[in-house]
C-alpha beads as a LAMMPS data file, in Angstrom:
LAMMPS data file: protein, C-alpha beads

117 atoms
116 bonds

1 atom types
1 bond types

-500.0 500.0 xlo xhi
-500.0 500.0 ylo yhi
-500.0 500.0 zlo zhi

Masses

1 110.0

Atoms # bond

1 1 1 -3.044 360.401 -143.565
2 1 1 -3.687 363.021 -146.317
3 1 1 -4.763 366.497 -146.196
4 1 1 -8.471 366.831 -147.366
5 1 1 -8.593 369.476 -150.104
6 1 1 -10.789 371.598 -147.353
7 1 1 -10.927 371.284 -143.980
8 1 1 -13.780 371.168 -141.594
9 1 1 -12.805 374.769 -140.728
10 1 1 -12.748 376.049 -144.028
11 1 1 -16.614 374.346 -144.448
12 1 1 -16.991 375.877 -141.524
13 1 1 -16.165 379.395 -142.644
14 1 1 -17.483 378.887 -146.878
15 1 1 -21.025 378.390 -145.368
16 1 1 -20.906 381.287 -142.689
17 1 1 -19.868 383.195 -145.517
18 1 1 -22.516 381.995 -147.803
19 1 1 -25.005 381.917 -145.018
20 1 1 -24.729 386.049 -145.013
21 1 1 -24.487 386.815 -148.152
22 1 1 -27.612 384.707 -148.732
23 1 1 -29.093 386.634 -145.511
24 1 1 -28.035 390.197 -146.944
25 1 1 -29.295 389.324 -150.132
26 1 1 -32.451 388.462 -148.853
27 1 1 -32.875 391.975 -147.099
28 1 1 -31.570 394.181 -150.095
29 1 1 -33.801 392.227 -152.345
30 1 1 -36.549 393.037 -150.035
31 1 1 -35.772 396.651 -149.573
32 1 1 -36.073 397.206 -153.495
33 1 1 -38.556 394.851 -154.121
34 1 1 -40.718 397.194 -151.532
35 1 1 -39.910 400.632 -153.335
36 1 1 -40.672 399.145 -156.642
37 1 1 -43.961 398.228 -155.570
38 1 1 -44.435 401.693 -154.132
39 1 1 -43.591 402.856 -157.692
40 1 1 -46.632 400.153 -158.424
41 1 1 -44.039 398.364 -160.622
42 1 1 -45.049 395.189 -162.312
43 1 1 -45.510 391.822 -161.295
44 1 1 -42.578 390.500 -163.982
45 1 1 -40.130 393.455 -162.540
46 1 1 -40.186 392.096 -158.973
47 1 1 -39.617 388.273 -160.144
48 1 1 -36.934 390.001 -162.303
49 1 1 -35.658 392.087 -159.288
50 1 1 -35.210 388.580 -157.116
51 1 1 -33.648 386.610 -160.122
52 1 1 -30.963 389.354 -160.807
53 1 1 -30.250 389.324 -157.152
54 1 1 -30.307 385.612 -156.054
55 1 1 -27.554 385.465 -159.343
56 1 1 -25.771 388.090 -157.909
57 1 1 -25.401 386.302 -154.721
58 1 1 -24.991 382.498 -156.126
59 1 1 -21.872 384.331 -158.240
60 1 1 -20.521 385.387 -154.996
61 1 1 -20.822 382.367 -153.283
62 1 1 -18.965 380.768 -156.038
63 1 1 -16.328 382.818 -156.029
64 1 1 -15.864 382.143 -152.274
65 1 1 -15.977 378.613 -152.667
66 1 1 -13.157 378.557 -155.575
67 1 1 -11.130 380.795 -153.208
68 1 1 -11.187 378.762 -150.280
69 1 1 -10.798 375.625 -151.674
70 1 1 -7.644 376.734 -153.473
71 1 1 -8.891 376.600 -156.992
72 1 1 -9.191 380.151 -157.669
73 1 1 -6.931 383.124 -156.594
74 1 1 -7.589 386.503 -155.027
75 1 1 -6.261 387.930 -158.034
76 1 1 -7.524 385.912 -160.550
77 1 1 -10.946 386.427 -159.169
78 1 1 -10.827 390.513 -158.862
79 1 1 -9.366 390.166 -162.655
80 1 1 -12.684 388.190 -164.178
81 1 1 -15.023 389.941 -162.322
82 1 1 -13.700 393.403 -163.424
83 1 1 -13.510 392.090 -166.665
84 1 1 -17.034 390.767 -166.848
85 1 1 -18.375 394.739 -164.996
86 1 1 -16.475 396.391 -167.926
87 1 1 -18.451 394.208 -170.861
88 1 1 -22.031 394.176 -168.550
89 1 1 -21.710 397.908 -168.339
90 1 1 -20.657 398.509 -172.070
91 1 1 -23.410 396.662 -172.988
92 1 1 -26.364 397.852 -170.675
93 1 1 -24.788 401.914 -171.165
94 1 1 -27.890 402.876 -173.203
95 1 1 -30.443 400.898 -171.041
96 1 1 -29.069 402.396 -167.778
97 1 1 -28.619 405.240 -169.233
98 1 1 -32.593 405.318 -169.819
99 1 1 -33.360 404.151 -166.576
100 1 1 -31.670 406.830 -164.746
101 1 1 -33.192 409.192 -166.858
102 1 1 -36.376 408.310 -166.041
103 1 1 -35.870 408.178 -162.238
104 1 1 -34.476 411.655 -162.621
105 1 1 -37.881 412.068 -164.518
106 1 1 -39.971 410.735 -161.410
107 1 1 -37.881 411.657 -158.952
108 1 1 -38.654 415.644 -159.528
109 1 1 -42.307 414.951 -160.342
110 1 1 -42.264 415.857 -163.999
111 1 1 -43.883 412.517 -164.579
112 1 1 -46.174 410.310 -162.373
113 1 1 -46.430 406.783 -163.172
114 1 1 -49.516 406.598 -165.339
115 1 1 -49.332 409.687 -167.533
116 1 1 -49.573 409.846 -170.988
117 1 1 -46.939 411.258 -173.308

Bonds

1 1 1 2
2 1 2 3
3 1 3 4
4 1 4 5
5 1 5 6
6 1 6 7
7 1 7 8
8 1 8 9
9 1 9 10
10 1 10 11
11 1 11 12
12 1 12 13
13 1 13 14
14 1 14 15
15 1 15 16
16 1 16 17
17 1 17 18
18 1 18 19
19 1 19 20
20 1 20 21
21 1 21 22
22 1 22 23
23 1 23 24
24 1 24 25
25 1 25 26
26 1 26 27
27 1 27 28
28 1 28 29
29 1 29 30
30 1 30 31
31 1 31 32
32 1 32 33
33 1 33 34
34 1 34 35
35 1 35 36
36 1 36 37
37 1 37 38
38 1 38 39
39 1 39 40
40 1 40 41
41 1 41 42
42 1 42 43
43 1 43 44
44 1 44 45
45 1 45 46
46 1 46 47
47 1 47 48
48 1 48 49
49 1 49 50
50 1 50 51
51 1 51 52
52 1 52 53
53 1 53 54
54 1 54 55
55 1 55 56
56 1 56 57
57 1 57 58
58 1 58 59
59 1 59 60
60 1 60 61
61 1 61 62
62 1 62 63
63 1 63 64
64 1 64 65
65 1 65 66
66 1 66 67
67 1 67 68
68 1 68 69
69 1 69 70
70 1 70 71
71 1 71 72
72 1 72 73
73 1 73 74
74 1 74 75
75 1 75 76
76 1 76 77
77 1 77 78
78 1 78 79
79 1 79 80
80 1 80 81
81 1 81 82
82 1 82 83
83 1 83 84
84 1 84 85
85 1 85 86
86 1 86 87
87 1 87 88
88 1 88 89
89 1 89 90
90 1 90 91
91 1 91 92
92 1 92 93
93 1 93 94
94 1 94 95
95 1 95 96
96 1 96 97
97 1 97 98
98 1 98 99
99 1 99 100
100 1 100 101
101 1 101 102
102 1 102 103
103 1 103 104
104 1 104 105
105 1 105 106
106 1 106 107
107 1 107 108
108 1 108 109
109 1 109 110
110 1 110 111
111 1 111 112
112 1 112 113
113 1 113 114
114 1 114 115
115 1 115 116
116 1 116 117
């Protein structure tokens, strides 16, 4: 009889693995979904906030499924994704670069959320 591609221990393993990144997802999600509403952020920020981060984790279950089942490499896998965080952060460098500024802003209470400039 044939190998299966994956074995039941390898299922066994992909959705432990997926099971906690889904799990630690959840609880980072909720942790900044909770301090932008304490900033009294909008209603379209925190659906925003859960989308980037449910993405975030999907990607990484992905890329744990590929792995296991043979289809992707170790390698291969570090490559794209450091290829894909060079051309998201080359691309978002004046956004980010705004939204630091202005937590730097609120942070030392030069601004409160609300003022007018």
């Amino acid at each position: 009889m044939a190998s299966p591609l994956i074995d039941l221990y390898t299922l066994v393993g992909i959705a432990g693995i997926s099971i906690g990144i889904i799990a630690a997802e959840e609880v980072i999600s909720f942790l900044v979904r909770r301090a932008a509403r304490k900033a009294r952020a909008g209603m379209t920020v925190l659906r925003d906030i859960k989308t980037g981060m449910r993405l975030i984790a999907l990607l990484l279950i992905l890329s744990d499924v590929l792995s296991a089942s043979g289809l992707s490499s170790l390698f291969a896998t570090l490559t794209v994704s450091g290829i894909v965080a060079v051309a998201v952060s080359l691309a978002l460098q004046s956004t980010l670069s705004n939204v630091i500024s202005g937590l730097l802003l609120f942070s030392d209470g030069v601004l409160r959320l609300g003022d007018m400039i």
